[in-house]
C-alpha positions in Angstrom: 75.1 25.2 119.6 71.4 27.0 119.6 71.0 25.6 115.8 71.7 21.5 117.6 69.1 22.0 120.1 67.3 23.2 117.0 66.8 19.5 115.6 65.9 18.2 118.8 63.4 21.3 118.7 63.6 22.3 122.1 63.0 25.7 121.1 63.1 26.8 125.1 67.0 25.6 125.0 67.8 27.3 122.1 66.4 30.3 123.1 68.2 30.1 126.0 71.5 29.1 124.3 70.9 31.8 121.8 70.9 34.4 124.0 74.5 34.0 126.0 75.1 35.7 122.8 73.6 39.0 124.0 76.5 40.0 125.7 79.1 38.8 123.1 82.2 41.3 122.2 82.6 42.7 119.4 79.0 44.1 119.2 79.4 43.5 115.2 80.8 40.0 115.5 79.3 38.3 112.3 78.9 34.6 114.3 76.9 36.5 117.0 74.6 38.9 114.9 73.7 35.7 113.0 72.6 33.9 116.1 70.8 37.2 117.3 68.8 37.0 113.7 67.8 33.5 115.0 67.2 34.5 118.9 64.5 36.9 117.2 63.3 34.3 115.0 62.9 32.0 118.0 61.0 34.3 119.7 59.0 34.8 116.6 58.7 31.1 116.3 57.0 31.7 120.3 54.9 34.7 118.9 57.2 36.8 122.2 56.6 39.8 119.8 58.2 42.1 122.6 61.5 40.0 122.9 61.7 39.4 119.2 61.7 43.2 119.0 64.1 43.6 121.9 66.6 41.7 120.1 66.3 43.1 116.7 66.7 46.8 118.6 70.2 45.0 120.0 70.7 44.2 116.3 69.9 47.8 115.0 72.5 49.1 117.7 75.3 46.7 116.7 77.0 48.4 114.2 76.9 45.4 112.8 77.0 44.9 108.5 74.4 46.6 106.4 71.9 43.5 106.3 71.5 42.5 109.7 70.9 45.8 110.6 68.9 46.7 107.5 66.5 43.8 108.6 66.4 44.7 111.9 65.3 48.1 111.3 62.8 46.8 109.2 61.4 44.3 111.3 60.7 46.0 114.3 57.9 48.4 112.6 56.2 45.3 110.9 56.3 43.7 114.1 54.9 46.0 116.2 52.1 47.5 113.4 51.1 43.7 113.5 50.8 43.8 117.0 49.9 46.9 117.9 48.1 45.8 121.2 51.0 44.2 122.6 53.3 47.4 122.7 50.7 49.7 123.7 51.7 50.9 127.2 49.4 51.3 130.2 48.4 54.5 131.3 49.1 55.8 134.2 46.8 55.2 137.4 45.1 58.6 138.3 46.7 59.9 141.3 44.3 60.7 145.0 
């Protein structure tokens, strides 16, 4: 359904459609962990580094076949050494 919206490229609908998959059972369910590897694409395609990493963590935590997972665990580091401003976390506010 996301990869429809796709030709229409409403990329805010398939985002959206994409992720209903999220919460999909089995965790390894081939249909779903392709639709993730798009879901993190999508978010790619929006440059929403910090989703496109969510997702690819639910990937790496899937269980899911050796490729998704593989690719997953290899994305995120590019990602975020591309990015590095984006995942840096604020310190904490000195306390009075």
């Amino acid at each position: 359904m996301g990869s429809i919206y796709g030709t229409t490229e409403n990329l805010d609908m398939q985002i959206a459609t994409y992720n209903r998959l999220i919460d999909v059972k089995p965790a390894d369910n081939v249909y779903r962990l392709n639709g993730l590897i798009d879901l993190a694409g999508k978010y790619e395609e929006k440059q929403d580094w910090k989703n496109a990493v969510r997702i690819y963590e639910i990937i790496k935590t899937s269980n899911g076949t050796k490729e998704y997972v593989d690719f997953a665990v290899n994305r995120i580091p590019t990602i975020m050494q591309a990015y590095p401003d984006v995942f840096k976390t604020a310190a904490p506010e000195p306390k009075k």
